[in-house]
C-alpha positions in Angstrom: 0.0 0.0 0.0 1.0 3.4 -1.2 -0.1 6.9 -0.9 -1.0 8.2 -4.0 -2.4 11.5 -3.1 -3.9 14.2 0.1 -7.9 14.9 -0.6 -8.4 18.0 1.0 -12.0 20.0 -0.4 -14.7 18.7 1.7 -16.9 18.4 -1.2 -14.6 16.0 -2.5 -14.6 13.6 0.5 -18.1 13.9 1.2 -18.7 12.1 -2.4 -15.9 9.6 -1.8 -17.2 8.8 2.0 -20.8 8.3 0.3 -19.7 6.3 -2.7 -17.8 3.7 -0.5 -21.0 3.5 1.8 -19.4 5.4 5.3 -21.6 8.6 6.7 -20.1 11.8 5.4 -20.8 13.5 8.7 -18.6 12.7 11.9 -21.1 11.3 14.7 -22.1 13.9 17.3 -19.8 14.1 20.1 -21.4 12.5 24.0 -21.4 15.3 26.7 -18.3 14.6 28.8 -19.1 13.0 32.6 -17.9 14.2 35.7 -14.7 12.8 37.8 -14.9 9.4 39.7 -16.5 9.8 43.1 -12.9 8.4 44.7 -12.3 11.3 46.4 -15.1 11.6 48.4 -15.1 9.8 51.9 -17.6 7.5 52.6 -20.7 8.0 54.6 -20.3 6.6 58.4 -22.2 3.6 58.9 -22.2 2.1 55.1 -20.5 -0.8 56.1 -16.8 0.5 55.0 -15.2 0.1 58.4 -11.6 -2.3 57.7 -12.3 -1.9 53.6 -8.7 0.4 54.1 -5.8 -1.8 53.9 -3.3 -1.8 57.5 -0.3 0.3 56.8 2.8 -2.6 56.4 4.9 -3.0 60.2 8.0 -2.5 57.9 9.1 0.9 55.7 9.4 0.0 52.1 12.8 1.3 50.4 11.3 2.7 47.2 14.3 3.5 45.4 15.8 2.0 42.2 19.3 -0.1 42.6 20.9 -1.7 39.7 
């Protein structure tokens, strides 16, 4: 496979897209969501008591060593 050439006027494209059967116009774009709710601290009493796991007994060397 080769490129033989750039298409660039939209009129142009629009005929190739609807000869080869694909919609001429891009699909409309969803509204975007909000963040993850994994901020937010749980309500007291929901059954999240120990969910947390127990900070390790030992400290944990993070660095990197060749």
């Amino acid at each position: 496979m080769r490129l033989l050439a750039f298409v660039t006027e939209g009129a142009t494209i629009q005929r190739i897209l609807t000869h080869i059967g694909e919609p001429a116009q891009a699909p409309m774009a969803k509204p975007a969501r909000g963040p993850p709710d994994w901020d937010q601290e749980p309500e007291p009493g929901m059954g999240w008591e120990g969910q947390m796991p127990a900070e390790p007994e030992f400290e944990f060397d993070q660095r990197i060593s060749w």
